[in-house]
Biopython code that builds the backbone (N, CA, C, O; Angstrom):
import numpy as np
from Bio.PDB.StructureBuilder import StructureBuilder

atoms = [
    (1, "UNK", "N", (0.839, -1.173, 0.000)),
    (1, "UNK", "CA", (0.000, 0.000, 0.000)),
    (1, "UNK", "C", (0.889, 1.242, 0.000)),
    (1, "UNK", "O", (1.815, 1.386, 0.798)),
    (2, "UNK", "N", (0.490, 2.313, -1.130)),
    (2, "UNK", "CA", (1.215, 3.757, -0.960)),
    (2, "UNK", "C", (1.088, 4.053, 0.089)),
    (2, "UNK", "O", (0.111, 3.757, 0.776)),
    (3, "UNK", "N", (2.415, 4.952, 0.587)),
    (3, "UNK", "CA", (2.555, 5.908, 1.760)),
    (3, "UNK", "C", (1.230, 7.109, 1.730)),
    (3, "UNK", "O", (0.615, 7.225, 2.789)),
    (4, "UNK", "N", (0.880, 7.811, 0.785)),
    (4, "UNK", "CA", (-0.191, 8.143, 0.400)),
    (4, "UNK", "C", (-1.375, 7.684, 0.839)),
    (4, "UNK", "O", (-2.025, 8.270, 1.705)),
    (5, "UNK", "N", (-1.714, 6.689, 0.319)),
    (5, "UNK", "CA", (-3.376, 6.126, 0.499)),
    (5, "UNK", "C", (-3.259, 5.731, 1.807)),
    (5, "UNK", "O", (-4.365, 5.517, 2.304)),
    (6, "UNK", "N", (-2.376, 5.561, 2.522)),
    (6, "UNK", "CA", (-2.230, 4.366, 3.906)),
    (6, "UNK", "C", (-1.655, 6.362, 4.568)),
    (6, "UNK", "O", (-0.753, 5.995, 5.322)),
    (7, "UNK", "N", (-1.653, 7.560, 4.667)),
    (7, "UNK", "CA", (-1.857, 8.626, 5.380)),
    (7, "UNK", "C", (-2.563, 9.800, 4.606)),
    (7, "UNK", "O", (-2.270, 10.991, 4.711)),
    (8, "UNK", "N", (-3.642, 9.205, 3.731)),
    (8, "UNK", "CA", (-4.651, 10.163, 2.971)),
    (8, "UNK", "C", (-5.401, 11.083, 4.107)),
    (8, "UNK", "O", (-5.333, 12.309, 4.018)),
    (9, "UNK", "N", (-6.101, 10.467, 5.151)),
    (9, "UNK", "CA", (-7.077, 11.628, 5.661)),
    (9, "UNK", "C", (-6.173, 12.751, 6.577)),
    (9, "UNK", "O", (-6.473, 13.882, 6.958)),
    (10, "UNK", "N", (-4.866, 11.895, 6.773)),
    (10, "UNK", "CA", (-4.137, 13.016, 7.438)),
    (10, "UNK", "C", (-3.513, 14.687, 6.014)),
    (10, "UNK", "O", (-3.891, 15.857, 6.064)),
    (11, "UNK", "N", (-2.811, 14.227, 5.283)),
    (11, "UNK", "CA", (-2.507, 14.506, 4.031)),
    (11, "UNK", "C", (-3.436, 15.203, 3.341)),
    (11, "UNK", "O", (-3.084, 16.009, 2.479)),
    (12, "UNK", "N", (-5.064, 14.925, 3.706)),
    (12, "UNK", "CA", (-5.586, 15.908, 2.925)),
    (12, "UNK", "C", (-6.272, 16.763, 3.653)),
    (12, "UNK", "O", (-6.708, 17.840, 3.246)),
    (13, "UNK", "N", (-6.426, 16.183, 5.069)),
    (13, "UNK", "CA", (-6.377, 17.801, 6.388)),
    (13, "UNK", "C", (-5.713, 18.584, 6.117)),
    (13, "UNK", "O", (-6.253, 19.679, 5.963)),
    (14, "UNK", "N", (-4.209, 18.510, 5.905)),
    (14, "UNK", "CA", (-2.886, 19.646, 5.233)),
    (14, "UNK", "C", (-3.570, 20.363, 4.455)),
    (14, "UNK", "O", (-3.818, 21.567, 4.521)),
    (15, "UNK", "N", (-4.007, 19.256, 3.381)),
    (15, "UNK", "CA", (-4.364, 20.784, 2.284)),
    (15, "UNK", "C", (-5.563, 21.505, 2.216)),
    (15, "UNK", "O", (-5.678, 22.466, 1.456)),
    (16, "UNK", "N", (-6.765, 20.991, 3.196)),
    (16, "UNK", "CA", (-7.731, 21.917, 3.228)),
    (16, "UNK", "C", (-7.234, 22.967, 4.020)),
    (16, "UNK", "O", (-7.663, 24.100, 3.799)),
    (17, "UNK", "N", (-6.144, 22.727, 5.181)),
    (17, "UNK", "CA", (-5.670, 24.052, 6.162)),
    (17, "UNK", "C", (-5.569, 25.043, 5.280)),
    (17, "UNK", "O", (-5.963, 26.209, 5.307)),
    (18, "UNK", "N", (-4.714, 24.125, 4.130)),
    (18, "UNK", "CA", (-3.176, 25.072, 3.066)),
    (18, "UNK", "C", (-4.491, 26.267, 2.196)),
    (18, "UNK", "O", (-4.437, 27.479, 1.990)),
    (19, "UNK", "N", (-5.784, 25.024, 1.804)),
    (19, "UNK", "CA", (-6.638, 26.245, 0.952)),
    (19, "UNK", "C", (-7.229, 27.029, 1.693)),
    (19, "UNK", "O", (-7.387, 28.116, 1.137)),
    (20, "UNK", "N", (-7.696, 26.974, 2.859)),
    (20, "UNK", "CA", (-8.522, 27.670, 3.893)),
    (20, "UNK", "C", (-7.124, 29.002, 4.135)),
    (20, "UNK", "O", (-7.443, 30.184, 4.266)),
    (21, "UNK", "N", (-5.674, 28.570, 4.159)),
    (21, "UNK", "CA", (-4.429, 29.933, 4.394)),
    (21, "UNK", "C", (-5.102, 30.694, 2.980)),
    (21, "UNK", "O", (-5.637, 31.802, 2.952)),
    (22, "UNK", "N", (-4.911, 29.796, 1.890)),
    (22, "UNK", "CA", (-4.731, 30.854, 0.349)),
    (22, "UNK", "C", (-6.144, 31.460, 0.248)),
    (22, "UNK", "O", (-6.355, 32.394, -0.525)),
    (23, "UNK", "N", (-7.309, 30.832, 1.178)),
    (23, "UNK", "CA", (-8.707, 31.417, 0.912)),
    (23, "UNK", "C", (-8.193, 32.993, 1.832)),
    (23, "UNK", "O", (-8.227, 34.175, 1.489)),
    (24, "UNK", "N", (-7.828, 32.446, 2.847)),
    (24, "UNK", "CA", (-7.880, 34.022, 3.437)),
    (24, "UNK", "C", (-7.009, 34.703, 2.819)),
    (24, "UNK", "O", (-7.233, 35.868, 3.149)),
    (25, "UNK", "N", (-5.854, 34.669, 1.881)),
    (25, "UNK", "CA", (-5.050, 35.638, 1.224)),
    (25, "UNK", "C", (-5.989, 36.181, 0.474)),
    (25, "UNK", "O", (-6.269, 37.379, 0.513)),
    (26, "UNK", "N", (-6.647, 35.177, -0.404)),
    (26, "UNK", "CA", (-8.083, 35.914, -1.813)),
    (26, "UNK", "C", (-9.090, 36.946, -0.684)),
    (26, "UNK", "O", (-9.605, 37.957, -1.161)),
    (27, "UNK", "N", (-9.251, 36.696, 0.400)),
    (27, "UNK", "CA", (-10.179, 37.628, 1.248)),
    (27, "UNK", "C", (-9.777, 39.012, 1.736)),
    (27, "UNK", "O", (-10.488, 40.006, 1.884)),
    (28, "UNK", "N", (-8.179, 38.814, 2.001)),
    (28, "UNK", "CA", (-7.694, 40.039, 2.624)),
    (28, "UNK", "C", (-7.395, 40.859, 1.475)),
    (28, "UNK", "O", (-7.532, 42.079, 1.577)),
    (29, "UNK", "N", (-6.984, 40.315, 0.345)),
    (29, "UNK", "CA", (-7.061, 41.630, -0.913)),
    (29, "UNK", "C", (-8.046, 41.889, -1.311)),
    (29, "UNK", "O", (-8.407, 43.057, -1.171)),
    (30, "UNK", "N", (-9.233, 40.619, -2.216)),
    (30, "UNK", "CA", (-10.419, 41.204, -2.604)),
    (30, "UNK", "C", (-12.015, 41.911, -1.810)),
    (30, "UNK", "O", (-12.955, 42.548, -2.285)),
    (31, "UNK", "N", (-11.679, 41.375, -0.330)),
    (31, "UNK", "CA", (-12.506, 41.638, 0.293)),
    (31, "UNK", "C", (-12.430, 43.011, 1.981)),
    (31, "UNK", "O", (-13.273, 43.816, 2.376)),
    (32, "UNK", "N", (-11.025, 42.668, 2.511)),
    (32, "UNK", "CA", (-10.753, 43.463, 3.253)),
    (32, "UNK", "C", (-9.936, 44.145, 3.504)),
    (32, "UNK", "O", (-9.781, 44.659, 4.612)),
    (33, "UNK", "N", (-9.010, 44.356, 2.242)),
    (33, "UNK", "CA", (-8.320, 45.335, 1.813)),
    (33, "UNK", "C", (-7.363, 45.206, 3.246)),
    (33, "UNK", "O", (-7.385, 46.010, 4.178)),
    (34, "UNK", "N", (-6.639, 44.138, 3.162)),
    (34, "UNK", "CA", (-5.358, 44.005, 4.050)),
    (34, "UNK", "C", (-4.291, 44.807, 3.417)),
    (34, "UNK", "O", (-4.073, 44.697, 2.211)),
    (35, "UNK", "N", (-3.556, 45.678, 4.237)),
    (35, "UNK", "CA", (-1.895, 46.009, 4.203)),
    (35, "UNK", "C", (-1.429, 45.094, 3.646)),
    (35, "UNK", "O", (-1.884, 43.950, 3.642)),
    (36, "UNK", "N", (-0.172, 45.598, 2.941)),
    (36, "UNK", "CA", (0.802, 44.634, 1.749)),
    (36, "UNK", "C", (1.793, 43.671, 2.748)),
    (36, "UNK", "O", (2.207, 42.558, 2.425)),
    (37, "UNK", "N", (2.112, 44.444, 4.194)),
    (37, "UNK", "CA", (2.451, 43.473, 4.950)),
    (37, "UNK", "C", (1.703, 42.152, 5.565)),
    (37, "UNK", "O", (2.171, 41.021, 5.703)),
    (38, "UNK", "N", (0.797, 42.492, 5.794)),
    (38, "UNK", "CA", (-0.058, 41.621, 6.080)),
    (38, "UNK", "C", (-0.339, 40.366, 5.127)),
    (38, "UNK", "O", (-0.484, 39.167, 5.362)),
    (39, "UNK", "N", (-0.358, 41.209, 3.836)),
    (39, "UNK", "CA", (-1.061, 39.813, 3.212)),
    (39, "UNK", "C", (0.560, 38.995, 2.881)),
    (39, "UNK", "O", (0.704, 37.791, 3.093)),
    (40, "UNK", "N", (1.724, 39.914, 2.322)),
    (40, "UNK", "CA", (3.035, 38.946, 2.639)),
    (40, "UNK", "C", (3.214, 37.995, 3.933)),
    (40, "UNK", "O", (3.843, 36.941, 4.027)),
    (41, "UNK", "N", (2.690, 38.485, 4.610)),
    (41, "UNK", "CA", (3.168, 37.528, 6.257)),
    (41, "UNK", "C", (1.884, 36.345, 6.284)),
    (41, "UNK", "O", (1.780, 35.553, 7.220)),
    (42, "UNK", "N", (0.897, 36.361, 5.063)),
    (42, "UNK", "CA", (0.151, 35.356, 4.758)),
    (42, "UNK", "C", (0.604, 34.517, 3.687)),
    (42, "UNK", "O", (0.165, 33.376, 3.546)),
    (43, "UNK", "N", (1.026, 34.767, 3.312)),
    (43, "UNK", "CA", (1.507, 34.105, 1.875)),
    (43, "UNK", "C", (2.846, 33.516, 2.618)),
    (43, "UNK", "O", (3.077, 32.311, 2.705)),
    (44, "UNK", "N", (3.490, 34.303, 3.017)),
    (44, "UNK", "CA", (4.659, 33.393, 3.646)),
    (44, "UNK", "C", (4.479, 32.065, 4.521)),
    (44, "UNK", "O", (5.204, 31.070, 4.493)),
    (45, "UNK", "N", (3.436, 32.266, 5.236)),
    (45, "UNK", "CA", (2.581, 31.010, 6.185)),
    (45, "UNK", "C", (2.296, 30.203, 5.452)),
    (45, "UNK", "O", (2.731, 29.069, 5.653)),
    (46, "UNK", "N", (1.326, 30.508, 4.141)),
    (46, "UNK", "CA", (0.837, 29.797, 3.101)),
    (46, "UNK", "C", (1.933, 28.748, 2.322)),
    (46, "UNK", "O", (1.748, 27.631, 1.839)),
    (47, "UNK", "N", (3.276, 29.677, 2.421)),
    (47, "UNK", "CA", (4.509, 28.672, 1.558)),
    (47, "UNK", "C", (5.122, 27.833, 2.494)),
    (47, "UNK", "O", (5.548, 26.757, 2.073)),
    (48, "UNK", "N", (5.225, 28.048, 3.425)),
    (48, "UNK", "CA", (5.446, 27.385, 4.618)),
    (48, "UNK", "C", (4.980, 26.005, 4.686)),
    (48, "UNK", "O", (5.626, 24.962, 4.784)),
    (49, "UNK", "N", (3.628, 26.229, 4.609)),
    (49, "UNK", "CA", (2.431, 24.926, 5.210)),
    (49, "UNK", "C", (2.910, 24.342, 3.864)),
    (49, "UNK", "O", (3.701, 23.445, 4.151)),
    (50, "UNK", "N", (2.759, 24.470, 2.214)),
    (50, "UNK", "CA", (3.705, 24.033, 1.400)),
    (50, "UNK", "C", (4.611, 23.197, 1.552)),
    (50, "UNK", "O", (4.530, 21.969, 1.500)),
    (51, "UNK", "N", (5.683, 23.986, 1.784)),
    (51, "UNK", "CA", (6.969, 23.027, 1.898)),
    (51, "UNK", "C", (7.312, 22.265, 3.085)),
    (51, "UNK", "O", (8.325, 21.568, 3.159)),
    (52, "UNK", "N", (6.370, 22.419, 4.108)),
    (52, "UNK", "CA", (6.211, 21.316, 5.358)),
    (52, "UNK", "C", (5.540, 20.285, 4.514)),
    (52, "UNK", "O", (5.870, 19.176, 4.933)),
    (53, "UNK", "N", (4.548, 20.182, 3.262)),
    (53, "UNK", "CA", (4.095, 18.976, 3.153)),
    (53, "UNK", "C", (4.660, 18.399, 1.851)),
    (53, "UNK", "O", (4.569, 17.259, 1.395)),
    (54, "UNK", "N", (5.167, 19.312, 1.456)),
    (54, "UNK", "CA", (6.165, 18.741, 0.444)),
    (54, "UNK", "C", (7.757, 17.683, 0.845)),
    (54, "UNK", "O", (8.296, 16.778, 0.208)),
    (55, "UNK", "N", (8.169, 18.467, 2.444)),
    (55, "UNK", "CA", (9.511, 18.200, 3.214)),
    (55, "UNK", "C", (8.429, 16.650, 2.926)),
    (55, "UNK", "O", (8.486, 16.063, 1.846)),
    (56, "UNK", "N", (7.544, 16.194, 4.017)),
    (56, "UNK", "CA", (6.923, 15.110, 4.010)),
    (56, "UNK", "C", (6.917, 14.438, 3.472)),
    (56, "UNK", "O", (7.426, 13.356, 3.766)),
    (57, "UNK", "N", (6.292, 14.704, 2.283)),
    (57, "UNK", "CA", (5.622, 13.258, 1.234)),
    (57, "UNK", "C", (6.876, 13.198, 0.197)),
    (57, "UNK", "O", (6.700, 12.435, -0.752)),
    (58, "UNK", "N", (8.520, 14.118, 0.258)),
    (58, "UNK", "CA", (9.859, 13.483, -0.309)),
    (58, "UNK", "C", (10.182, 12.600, 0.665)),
    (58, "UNK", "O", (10.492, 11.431, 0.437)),
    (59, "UNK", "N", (10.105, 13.289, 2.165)),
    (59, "UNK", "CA", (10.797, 12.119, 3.147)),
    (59, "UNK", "C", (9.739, 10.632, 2.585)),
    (59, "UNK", "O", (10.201, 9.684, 1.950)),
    (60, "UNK", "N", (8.848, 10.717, 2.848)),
    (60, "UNK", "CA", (7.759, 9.279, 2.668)),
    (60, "UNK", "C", (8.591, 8.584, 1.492)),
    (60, "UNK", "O", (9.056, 7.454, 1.644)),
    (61, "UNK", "N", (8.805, 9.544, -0.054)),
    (61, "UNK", "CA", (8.610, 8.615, -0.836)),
    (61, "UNK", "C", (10.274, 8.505, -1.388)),
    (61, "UNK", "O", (10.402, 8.151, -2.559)),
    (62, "UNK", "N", (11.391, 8.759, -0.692)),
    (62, "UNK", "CA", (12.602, 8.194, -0.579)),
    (62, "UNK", "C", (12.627, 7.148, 0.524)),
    (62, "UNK", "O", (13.269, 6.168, 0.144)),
    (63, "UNK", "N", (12.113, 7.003, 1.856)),
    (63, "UNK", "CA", (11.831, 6.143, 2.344)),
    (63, "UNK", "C", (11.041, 4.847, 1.886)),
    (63, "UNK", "O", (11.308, 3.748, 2.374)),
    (64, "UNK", "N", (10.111, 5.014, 0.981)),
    (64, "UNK", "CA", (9.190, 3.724, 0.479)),
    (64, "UNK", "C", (9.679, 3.407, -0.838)),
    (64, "UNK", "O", (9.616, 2.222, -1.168)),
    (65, "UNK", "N", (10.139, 4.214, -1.627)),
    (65, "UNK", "CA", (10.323, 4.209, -2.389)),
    (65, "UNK", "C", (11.670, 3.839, -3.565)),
    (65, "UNK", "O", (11.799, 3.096, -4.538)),
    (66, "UNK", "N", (12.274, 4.535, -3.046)),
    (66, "UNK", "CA", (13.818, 4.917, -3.565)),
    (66, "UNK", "C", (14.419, 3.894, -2.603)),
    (66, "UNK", "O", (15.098, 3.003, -3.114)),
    (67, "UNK", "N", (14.241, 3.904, -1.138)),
    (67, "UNK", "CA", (14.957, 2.516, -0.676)),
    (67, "UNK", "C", (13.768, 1.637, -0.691)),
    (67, "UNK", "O", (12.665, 2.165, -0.545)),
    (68, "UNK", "N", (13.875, 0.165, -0.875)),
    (68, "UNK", "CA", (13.190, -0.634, -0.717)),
    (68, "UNK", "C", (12.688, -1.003, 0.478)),
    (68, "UNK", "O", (13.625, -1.435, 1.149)),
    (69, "UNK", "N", (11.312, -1.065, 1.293)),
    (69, "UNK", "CA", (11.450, -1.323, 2.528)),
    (69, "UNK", "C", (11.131, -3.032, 2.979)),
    (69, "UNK", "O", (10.976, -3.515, 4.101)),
    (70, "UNK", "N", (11.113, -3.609, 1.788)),
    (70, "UNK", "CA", (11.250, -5.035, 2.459)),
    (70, "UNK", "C", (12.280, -5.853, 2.094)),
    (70, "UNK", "O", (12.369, -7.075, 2.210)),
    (71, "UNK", "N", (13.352, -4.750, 1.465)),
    (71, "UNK", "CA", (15.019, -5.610, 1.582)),
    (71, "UNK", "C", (15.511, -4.721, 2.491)),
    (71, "UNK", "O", (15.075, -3.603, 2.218)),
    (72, "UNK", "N", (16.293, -4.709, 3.547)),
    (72, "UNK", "CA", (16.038, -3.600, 4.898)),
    (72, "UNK", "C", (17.793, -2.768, 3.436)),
    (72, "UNK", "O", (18.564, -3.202, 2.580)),
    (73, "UNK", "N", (17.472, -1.578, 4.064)),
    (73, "UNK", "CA", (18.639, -0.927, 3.471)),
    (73, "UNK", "C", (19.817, -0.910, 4.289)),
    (73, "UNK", "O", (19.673, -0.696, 5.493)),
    (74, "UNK", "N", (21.286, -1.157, 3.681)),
    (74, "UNK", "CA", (22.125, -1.325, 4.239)),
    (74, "UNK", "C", (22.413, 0.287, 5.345)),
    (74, "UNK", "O", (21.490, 1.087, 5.498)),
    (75, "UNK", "N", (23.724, 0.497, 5.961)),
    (75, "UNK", "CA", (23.723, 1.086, 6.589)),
    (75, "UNK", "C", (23.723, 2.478, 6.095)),
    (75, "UNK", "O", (22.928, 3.374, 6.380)),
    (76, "UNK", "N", (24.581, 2.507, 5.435)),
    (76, "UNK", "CA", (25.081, 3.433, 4.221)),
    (76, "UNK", "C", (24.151, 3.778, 3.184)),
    (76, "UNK", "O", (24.417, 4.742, 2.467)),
    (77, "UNK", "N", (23.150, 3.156, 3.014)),
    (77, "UNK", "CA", (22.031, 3.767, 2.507)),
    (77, "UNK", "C", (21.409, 4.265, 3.137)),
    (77, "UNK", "O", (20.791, 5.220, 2.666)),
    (78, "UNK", "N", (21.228, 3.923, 4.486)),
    (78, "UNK", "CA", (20.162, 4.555, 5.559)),
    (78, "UNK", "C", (20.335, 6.276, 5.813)),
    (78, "UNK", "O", (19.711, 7.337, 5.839)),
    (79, "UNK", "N", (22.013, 5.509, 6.014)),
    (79, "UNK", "CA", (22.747, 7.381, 6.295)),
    (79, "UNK", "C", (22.515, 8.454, 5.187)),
    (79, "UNK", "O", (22.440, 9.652, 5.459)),
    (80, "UNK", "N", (22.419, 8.017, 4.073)),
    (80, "UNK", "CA", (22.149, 8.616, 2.938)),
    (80, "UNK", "C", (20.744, 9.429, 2.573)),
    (80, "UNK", "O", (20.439, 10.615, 2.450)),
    (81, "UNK", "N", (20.216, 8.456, 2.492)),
    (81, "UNK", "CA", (19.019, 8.760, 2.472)),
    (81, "UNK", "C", (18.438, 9.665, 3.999)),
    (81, "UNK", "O", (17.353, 10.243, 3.941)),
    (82, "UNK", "N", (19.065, 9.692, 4.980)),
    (82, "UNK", "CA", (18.667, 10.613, 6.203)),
    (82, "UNK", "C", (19.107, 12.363, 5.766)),
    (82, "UNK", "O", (18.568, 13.468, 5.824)),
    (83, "UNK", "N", (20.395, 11.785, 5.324)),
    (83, "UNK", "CA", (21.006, 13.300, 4.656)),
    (83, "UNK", "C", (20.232, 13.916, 3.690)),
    (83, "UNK", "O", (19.785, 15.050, 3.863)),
    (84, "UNK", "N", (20.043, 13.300, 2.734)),
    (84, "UNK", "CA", (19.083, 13.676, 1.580)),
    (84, "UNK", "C", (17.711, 13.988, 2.080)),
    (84, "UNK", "O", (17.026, 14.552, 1.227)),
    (85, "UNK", "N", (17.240, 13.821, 2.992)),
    (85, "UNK", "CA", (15.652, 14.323, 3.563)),
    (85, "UNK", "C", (16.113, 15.690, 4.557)),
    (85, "UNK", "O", (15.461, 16.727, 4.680)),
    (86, "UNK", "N", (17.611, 15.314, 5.305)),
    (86, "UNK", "CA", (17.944, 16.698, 5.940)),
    (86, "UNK", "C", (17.800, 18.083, 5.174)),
    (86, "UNK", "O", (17.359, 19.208, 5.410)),
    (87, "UNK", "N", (18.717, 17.051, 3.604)),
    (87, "UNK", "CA", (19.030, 18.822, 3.002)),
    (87, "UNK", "C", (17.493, 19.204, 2.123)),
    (87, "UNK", "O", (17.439, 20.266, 1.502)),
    (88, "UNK", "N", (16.519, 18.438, 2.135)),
    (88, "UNK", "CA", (15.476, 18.700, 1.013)),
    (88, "UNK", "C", (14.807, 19.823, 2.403)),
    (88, "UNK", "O", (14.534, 21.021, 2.337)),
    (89, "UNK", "N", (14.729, 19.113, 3.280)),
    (89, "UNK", "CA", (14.400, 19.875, 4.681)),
    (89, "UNK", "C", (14.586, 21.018, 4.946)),
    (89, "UNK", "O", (13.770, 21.716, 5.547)),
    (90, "UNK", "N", (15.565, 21.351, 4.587)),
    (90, "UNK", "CA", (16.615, 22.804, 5.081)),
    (90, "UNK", "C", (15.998, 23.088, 3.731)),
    (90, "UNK", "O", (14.884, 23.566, 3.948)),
    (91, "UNK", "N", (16.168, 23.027, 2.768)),
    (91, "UNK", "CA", (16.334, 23.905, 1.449)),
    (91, "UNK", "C", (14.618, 24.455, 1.388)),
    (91, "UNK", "O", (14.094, 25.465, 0.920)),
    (92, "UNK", "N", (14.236, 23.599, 1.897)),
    (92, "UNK", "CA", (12.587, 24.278, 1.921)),
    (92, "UNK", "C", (12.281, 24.863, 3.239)),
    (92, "UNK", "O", (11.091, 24.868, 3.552)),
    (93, "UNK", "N", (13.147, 25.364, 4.082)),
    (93, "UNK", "CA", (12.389, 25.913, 5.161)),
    (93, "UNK", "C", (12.224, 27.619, 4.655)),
    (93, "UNK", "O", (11.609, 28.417, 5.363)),
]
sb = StructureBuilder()
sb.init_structure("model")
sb.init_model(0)
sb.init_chain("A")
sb.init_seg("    ")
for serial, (resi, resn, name, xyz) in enumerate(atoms, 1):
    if name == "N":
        sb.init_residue(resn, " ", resi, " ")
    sb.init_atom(name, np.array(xyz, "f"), 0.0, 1.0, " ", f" {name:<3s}", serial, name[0])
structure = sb.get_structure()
């Protein structure tokens, strides 16, 4: 079973939050005429919640994926693959 379908209702809580952030960005310009700071310090939240679920579902699918999880990965793959979710991690914060 995908990492996906086997954490769907969690996964798609994320993105109703993520549209309910970008609904209130469409509200504070077309409707309540938010400050330019304001609606940046929304949009920034908005990219945020983004790349928290993006960090995620790379970690998931180098973990399920890219290593095999029912030939266990050697050690040196493990370490590898930890690094490679560190730096996807960092590069999206």
């Amino acid at each position: 079973m995908s990492h996906t379908i086997r954490e769907k209702e969690k996964l798609v809580l994320r993105v109703r939050r993520i549209r309910g952030q970008i609904e209130a960005i469409e509200r504070a310009l077309a409707e309540d005429e938010k400050d330019c700071g304001d609606v940046l310090q929304m949009i920034t939240a908005a990219r945020g919640a983004m790349n928290g679920l993006m960090a995620e579902l790379v970690e998931d699918h180098v973990r399920f994926h890219v290593l095999d999880p029912v030939r266990k990965p050697t050690a040196e793959q493990a370490v590898a693959a930890d690094e490679l979710v560190d730096i996807i991690r960092a590069y999206l914060k």
